[in-house]
PDB file of N, CA, C and O in Angstrom:
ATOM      1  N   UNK A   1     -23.650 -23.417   1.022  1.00  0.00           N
ATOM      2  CA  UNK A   1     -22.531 -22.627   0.535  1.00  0.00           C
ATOM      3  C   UNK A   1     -23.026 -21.254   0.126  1.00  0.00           C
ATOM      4  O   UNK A   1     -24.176 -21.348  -0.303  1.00  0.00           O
ATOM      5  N   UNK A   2     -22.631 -20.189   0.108  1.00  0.00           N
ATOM      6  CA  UNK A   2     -23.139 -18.805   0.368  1.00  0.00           C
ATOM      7  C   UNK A   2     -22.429 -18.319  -0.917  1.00  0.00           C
ATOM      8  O   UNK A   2     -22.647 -17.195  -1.368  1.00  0.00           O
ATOM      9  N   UNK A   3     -21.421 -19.345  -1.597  1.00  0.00           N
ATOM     10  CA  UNK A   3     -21.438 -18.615  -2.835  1.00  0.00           C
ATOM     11  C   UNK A   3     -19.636 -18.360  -2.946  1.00  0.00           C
ATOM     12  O   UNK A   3     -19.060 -18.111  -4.005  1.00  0.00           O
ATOM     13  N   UNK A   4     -18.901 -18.500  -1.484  1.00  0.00           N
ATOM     14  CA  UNK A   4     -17.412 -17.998  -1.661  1.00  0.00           C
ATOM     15  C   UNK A   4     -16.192 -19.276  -1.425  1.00  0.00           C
ATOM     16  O   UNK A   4     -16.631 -20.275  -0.854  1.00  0.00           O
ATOM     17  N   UNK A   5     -15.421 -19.292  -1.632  1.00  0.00           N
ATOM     18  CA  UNK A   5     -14.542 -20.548  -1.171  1.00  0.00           C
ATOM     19  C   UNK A   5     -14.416 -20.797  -0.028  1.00  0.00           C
ATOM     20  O   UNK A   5     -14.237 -19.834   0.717  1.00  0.00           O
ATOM     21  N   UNK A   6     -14.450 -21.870   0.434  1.00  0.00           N
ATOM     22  CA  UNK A   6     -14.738 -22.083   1.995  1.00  0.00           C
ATOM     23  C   UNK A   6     -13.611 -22.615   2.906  1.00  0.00           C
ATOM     24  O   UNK A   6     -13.713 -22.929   4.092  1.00  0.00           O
ATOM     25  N   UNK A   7     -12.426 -22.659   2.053  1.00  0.00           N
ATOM     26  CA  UNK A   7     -11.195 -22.973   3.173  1.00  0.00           C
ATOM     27  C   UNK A   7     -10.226 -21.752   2.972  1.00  0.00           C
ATOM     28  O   UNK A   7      -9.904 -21.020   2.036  1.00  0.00           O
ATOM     29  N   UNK A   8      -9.873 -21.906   4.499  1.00  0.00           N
ATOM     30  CA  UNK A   8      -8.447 -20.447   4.308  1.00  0.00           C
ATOM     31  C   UNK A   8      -8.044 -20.945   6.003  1.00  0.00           C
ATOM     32  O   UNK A   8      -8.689 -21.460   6.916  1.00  0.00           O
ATOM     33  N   UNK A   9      -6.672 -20.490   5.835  1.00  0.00           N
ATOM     34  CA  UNK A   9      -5.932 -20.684   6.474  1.00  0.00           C
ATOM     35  C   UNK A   9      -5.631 -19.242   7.762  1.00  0.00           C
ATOM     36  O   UNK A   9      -5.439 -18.178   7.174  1.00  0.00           O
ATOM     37  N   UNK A  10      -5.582 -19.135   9.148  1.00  0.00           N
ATOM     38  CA  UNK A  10      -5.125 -18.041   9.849  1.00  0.00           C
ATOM     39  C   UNK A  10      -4.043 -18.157   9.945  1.00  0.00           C
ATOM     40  O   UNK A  10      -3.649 -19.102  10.627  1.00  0.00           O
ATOM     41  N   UNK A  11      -3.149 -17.345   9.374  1.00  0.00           N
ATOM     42  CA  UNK A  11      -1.780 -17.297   9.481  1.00  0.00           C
ATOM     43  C   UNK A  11      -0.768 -15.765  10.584  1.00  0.00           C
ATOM     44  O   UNK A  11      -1.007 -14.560  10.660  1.00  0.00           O
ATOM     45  N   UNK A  12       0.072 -16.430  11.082  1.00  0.00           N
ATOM     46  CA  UNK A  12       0.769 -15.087  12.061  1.00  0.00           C
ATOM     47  C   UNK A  12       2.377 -14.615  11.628  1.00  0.00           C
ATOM     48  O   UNK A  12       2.839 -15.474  10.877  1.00  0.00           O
ATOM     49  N   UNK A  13       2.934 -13.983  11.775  1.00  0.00           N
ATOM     50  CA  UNK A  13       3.853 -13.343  11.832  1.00  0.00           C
ATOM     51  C   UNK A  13       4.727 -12.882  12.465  1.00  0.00           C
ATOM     52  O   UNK A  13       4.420 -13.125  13.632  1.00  0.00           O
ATOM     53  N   UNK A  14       5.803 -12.267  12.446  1.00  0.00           N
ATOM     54  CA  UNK A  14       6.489 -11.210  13.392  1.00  0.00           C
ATOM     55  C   UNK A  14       7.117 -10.655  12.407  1.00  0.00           C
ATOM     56  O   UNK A  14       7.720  -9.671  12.835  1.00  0.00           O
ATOM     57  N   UNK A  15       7.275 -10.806  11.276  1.00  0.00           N
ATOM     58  CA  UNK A  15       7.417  -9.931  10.001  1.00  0.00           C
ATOM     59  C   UNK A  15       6.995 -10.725   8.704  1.00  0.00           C
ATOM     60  O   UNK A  15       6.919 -11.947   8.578  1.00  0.00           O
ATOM     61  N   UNK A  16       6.768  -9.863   7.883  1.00  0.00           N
ATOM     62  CA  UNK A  16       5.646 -10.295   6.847  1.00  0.00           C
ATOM     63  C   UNK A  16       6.675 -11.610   5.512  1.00  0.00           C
ATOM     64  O   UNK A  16       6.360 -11.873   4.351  1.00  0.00           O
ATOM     65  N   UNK A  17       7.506 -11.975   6.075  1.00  0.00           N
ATOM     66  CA  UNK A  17       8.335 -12.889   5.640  1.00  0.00           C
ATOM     67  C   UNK A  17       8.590 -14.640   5.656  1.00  0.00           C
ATOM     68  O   UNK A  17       9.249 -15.362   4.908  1.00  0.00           O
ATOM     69  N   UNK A  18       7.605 -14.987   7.069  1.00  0.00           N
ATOM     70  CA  UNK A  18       8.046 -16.149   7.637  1.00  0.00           C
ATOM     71  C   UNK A  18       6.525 -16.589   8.355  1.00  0.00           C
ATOM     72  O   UNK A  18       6.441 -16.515   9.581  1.00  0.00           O
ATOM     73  N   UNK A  19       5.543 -16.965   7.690  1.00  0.00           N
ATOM     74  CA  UNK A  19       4.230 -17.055   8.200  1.00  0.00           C
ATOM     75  C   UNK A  19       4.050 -18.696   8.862  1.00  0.00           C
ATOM     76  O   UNK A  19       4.669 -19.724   8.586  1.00  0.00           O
ATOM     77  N   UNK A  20       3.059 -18.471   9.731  1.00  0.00           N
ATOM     78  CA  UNK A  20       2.921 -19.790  10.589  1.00  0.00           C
ATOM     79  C   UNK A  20       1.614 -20.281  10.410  1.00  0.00           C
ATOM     80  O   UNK A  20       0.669 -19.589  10.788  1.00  0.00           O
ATOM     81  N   UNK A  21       1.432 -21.356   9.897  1.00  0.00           N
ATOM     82  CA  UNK A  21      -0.052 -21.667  10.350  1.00  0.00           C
ATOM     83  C   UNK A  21      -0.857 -21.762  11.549  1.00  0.00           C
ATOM     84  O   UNK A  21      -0.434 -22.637  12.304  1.00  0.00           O
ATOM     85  N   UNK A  22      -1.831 -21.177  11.952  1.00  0.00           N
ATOM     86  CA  UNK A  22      -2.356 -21.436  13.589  1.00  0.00           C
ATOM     87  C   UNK A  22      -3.779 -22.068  13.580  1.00  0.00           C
ATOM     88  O   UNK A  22      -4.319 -22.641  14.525  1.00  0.00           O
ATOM     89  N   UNK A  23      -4.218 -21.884  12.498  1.00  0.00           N
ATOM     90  CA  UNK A  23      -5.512 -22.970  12.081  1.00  0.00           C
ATOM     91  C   UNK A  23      -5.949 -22.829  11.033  1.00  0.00           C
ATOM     92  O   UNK A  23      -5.907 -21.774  10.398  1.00  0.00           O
ATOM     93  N   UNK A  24      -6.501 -23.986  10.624  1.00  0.00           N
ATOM     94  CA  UNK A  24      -7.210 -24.453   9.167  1.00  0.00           C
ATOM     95  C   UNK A  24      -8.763 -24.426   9.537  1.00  0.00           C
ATOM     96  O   UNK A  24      -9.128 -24.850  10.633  1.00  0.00           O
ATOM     97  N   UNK A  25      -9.788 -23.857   8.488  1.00  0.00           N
ATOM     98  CA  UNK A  25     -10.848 -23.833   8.638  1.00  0.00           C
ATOM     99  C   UNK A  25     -11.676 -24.553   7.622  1.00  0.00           C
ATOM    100  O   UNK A  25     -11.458 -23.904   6.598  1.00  0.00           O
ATOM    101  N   UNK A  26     -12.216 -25.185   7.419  1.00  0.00           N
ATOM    102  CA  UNK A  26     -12.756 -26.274   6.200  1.00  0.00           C
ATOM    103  C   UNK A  26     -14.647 -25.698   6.208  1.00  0.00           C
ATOM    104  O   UNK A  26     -15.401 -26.316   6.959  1.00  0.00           O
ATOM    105  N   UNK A  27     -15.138 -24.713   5.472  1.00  0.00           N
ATOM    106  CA  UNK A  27     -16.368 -24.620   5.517  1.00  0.00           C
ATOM    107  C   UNK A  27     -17.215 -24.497   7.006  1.00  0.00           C
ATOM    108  O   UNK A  27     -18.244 -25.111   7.288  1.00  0.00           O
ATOM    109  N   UNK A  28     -16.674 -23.783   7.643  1.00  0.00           N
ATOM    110  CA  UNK A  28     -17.313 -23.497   8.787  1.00  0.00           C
ATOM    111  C   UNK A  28     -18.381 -22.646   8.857  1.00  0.00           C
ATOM    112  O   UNK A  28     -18.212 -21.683   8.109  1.00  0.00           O
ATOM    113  N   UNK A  29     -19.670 -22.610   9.607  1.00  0.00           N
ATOM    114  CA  UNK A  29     -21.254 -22.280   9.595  1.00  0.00           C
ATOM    115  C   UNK A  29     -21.226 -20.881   9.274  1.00  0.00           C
ATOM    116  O   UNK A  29     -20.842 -19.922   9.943  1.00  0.00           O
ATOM    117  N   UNK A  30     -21.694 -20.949   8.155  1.00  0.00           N
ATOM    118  CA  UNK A  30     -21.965 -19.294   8.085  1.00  0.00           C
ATOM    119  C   UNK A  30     -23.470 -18.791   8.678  1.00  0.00           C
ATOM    120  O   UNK A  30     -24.599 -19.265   8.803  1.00  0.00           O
ATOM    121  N   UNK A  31     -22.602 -17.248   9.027  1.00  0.00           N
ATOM    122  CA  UNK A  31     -23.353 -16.797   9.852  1.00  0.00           C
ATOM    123  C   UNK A  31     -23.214 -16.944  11.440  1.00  0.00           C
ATOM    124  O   UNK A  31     -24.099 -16.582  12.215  1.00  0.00           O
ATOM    125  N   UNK A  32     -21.845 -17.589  11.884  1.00  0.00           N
ATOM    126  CA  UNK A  32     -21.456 -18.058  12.993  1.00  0.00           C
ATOM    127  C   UNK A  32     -20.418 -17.722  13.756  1.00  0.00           C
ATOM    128  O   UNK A  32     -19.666 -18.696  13.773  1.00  0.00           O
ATOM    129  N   UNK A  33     -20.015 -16.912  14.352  1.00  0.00           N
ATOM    130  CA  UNK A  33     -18.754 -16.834  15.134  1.00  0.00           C
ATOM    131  C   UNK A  33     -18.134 -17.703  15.412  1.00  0.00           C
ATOM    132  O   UNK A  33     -18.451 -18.537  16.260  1.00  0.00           O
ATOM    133  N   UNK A  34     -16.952 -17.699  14.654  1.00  0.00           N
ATOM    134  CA  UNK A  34     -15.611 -18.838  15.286  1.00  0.00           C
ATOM    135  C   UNK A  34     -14.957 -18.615  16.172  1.00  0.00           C
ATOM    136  O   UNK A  34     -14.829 -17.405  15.985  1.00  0.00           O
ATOM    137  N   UNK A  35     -14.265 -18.866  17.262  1.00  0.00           N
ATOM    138  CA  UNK A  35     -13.637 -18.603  18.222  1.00  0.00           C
ATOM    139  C   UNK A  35     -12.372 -19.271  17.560  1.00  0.00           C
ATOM    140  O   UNK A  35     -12.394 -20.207  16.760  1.00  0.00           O
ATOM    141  N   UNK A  36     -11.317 -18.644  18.024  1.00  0.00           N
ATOM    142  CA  UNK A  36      -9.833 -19.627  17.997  1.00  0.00           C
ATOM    143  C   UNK A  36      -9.007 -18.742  19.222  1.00  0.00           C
ATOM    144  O   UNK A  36      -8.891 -17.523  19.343  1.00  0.00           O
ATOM    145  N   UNK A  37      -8.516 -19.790  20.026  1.00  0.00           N
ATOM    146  CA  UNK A  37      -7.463 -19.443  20.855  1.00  0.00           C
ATOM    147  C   UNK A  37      -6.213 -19.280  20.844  1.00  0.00           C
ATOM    148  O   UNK A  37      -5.960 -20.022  19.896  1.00  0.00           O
ATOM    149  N   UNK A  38      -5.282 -18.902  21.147  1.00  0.00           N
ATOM    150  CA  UNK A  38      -4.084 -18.982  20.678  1.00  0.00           C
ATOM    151  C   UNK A  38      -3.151 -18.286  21.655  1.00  0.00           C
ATOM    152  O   UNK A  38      -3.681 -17.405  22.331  1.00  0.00           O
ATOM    153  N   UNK A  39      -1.883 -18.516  21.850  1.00  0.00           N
ATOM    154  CA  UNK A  39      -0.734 -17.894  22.738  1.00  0.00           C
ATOM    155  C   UNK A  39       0.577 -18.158  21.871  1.00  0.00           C
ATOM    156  O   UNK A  39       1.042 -19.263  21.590  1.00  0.00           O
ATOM    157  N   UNK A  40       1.011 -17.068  21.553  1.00  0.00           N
ATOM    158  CA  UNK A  40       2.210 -16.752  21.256  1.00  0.00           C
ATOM    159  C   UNK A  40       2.482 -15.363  20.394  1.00  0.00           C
ATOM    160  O   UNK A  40       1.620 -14.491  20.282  1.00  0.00           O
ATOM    161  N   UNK A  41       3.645 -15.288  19.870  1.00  0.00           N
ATOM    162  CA  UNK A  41       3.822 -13.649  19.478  1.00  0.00           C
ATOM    163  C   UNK A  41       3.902 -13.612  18.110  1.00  0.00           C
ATOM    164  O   UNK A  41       4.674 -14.156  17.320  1.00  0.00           O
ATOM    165  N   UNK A  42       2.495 -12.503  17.900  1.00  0.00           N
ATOM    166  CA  UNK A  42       2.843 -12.485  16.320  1.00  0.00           C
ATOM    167  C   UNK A  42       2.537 -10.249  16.006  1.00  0.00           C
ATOM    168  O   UNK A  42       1.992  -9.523  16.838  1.00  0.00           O
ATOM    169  N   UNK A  43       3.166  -9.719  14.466  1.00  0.00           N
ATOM    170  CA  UNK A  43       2.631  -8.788  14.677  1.00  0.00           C
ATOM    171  C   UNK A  43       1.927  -8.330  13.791  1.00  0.00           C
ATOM    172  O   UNK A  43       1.572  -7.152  13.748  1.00  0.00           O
ATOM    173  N   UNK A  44       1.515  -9.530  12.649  1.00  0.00           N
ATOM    174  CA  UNK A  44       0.970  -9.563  11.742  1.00  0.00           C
ATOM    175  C   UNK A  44      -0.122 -10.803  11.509  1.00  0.00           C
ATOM    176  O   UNK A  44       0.206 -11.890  11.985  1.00  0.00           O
ATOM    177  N   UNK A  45      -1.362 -10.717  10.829  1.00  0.00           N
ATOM    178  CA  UNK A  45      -2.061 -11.699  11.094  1.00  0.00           C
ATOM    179  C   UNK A  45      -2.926 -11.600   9.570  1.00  0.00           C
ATOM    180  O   UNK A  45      -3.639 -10.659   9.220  1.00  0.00           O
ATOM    181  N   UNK A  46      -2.642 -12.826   8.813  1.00  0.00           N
ATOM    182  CA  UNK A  46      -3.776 -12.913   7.764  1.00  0.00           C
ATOM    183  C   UNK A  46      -4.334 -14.027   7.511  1.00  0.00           C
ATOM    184  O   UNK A  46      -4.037 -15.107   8.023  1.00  0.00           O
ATOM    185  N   UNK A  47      -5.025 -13.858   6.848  1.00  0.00           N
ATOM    186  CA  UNK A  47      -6.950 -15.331   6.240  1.00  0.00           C
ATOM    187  C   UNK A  47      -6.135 -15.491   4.981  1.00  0.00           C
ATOM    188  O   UNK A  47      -6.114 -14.607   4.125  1.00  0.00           O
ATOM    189  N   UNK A  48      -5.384 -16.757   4.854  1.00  0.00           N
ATOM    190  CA  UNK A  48      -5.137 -17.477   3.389  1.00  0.00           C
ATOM    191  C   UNK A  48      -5.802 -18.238   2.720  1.00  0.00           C
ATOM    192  O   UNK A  48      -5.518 -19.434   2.794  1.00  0.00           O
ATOM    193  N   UNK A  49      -7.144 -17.715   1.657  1.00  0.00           N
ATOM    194  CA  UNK A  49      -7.979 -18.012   1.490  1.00  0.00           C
ATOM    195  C   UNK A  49      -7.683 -19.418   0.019  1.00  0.00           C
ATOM    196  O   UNK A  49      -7.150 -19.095  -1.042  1.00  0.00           O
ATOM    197  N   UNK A  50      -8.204 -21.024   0.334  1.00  0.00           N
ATOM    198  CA  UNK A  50      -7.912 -21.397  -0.630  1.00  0.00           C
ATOM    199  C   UNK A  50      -9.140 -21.829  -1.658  1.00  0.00           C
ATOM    200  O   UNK A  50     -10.126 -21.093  -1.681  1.00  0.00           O
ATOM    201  N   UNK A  51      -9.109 -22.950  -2.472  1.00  0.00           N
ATOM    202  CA  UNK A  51     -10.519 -22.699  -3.376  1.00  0.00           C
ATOM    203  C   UNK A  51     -10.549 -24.103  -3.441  1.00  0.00           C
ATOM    204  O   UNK A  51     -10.141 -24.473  -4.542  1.00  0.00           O
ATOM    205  N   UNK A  52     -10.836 -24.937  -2.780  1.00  0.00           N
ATOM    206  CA  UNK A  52     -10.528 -26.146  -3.289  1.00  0.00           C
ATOM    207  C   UNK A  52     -11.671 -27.218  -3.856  1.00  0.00           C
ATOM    208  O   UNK A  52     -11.480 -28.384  -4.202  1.00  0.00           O
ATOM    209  N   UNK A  53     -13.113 -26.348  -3.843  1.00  0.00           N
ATOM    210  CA  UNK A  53     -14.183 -26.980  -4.461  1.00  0.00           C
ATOM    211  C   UNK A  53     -14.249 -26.023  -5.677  1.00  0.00           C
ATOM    212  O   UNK A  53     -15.122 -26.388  -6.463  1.00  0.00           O
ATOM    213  N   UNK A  54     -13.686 -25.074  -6.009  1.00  0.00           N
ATOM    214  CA  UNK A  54     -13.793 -24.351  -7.627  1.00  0.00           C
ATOM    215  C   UNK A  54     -14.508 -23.293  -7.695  1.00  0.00           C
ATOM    216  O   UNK A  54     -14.952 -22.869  -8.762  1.00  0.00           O
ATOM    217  N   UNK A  55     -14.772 -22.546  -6.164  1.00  0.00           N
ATOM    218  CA  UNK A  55     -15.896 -21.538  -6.048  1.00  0.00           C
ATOM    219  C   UNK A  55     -15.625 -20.319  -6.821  1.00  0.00           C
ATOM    220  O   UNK A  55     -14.526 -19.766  -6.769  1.00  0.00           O
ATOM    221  N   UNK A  56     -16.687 -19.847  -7.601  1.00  0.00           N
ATOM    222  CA  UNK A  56     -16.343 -18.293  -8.517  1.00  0.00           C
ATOM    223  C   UNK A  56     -15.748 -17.218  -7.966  1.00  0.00           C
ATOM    224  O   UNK A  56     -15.049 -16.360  -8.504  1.00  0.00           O
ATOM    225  N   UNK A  57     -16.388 -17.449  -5.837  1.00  0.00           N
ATOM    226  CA  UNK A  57     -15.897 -16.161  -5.432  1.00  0.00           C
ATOM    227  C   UNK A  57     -14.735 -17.048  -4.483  1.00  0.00           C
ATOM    228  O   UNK A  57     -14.797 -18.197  -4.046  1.00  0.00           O
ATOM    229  N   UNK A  58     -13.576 -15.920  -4.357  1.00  0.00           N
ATOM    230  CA  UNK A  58     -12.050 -16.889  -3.500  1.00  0.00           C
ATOM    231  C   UNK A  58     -12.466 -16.533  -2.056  1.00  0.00           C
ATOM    232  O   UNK A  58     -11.620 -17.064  -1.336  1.00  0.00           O
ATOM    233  N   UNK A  59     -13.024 -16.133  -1.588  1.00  0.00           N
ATOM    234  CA  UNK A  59     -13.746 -15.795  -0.016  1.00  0.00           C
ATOM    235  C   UNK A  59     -13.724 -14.406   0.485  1.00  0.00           C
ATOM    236  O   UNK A  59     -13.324 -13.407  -0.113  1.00  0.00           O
ATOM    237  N   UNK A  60     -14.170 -14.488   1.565  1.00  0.00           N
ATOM    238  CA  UNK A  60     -14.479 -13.302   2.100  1.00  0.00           C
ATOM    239  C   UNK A  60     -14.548 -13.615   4.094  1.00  0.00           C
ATOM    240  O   UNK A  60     -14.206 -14.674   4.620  1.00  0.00           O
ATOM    241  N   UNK A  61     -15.116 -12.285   4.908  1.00  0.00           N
ATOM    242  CA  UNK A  61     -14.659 -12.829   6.216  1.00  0.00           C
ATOM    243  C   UNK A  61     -16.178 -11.719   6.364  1.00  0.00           C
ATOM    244  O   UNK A  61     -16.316 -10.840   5.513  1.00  0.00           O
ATOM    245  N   UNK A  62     -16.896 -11.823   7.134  1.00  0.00           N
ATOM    246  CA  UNK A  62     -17.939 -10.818   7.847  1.00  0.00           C
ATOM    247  C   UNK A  62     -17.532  -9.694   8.365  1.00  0.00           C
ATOM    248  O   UNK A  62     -17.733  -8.539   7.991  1.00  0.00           O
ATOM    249  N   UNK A  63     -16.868 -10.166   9.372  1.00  0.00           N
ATOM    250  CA  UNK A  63     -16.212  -9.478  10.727  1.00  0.00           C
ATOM    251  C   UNK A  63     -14.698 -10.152  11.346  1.00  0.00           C
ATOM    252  O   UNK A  63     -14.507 -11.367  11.399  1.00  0.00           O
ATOM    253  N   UNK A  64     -13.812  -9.246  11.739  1.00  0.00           N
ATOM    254  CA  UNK A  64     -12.635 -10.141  12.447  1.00  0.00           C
ATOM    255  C   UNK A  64     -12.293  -9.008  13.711  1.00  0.00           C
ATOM    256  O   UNK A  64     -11.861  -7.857  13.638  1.00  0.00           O
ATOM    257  N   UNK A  65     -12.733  -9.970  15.062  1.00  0.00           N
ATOM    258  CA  UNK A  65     -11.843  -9.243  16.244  1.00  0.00           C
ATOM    259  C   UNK A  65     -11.020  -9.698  16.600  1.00  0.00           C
ATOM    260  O   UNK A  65     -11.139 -10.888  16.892  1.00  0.00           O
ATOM    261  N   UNK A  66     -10.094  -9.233  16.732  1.00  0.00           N
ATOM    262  CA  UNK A  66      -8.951  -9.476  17.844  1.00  0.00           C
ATOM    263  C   UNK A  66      -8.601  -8.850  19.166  1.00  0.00           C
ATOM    264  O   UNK A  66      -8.457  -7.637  19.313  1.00  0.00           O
ATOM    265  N   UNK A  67      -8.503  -9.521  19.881  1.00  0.00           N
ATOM    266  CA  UNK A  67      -8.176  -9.458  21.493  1.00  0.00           C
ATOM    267  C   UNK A  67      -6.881  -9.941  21.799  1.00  0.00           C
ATOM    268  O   UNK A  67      -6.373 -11.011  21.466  1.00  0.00           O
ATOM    269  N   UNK A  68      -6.206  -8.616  22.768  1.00  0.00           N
ATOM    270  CA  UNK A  68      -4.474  -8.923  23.157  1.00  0.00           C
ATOM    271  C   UNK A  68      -4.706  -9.054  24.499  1.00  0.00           C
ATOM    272  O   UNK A  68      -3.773  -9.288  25.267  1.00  0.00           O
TER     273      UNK A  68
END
């Protein structure tokens, strides 16, 4: 554990009102590129970071690309 909360949620949009879940991440390898695939329309996109082992820090992300 690197110290930050390790679950969060990718969530999408088409306005910042009505969010979708598109995957759950449970402590995945840090230091590792995740891939996630996905098809459909969104125009908003956020990391819903949760805490569910009690970590001091609520998370964080390295890097995020996206490809259309």
């Amino acid at each position: 554990d690197p110290g930050g909360a390790a679950a969060f949620e990718i969530q999408v949009a088409l306005e910042k009102d009505e969010w979708t879940t598109i995957a759950e991440m449970n402590q995945p390898p840090t230091g590792e590129w995740q891939t996630l695939e996905w098809s459909g329309e969104a125009r908003y996109v956020r990391f819903f970071f949760t805490n569910p082992d009690g970590a001091k820090v609520l998370g964080y992300l390295g890097e995020v690309r996206f490809f259309a």
